[in-house]
N, C-alpha and C positions, 0 to 999 in steps of 0.2 A: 454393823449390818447383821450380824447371829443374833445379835440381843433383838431386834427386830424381825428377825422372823422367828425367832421364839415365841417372844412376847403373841406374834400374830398367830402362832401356832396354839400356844394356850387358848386364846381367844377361840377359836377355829372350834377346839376342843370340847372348850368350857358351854358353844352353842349347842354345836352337835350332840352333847351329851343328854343339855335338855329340851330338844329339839326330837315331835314329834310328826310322823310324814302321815298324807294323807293314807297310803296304803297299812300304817300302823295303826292308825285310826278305824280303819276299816277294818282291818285285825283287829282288832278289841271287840268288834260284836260278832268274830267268829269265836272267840274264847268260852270256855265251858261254865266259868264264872269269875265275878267281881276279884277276887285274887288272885285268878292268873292274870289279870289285867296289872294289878298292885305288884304281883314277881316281877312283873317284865319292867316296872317305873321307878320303883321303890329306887333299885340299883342304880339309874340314871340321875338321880339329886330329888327327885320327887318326894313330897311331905303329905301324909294325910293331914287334910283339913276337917271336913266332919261326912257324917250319913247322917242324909234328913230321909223321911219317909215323905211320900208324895200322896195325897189325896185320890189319887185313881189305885194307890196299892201298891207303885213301883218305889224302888227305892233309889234313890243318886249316892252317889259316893265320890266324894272331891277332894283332889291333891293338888298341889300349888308347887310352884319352885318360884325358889328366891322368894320367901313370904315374908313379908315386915309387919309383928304382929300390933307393933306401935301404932301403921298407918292401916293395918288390917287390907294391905296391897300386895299384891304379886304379881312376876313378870310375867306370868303366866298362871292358867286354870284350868285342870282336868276334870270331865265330871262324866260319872260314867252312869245311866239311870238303868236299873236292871229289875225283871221279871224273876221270882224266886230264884235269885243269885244268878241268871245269866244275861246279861249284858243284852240291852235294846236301843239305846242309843249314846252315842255320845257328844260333847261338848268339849271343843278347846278354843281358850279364849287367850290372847296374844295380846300384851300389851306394851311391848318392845318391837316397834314395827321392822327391824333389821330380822327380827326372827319370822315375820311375815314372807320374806321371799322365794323358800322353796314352793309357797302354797300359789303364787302368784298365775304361772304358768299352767300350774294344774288342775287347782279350783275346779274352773268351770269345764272340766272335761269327767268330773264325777259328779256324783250323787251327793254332793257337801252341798252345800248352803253357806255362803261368803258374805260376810257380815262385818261393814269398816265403819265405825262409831268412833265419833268423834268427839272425844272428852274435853272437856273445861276446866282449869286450873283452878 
């Protein structure tokens, strides 16, 4: 029975660490810039991916966790698009639908935009 709620404790852990809430989300566009965004993720298992420049002049900047660079997937995607390094929008994309449930309840009581895409094998 300890081995079991360890084990569920790890688990518990290993979500939450990379498990981003909407109000943290919305904290990233109050941040002064693209690296305070990156201190606060980095620590939690987050990987930069790449910076593309955008066609209107803004820039994105995207971290992944748990990236498999074999299949070029990840259980998740952070992307943060920013105005001379301050943060104007952001994007997280969940592909582990267990890590979908804090959003479930709260989604639609903010200013997100709730987006369930249904993949193909």
């Amino acid at each position: 029975m300890k081995f079991t709620y360890l084990l569920l404790l790890l688990f518990t852990v290993n979500i939450h660490a990379q498990s981003i809430s909407i109000n943290e989300l919305k904290g990233f566009l109050n941040k002064s810039s693209v690296n305070d965004v990156k201190n606060y993720i980095e620590p939690k298992g987050w990987k930069f991916y790449r910076t593309k420049n955008e066609e209107n002049g803004l820039v994105s900047t995207t971290w992944t966790y748990k990236y498999t660079a074999k299949t070029d997937e990840a259980v998740a995607w952070l992307t943060i698009t920013a105005d001379n390094n301050k943060p104007v929008r952001t994007m997280y994309e969940i592909f582990d639908f267990s890590l979908t449930m804090p959003f479930n309840s709260s989604i639609y009581e903010s200013d997100f935009k709730f987006e369930h895409i249904e993949q193909s094998e």
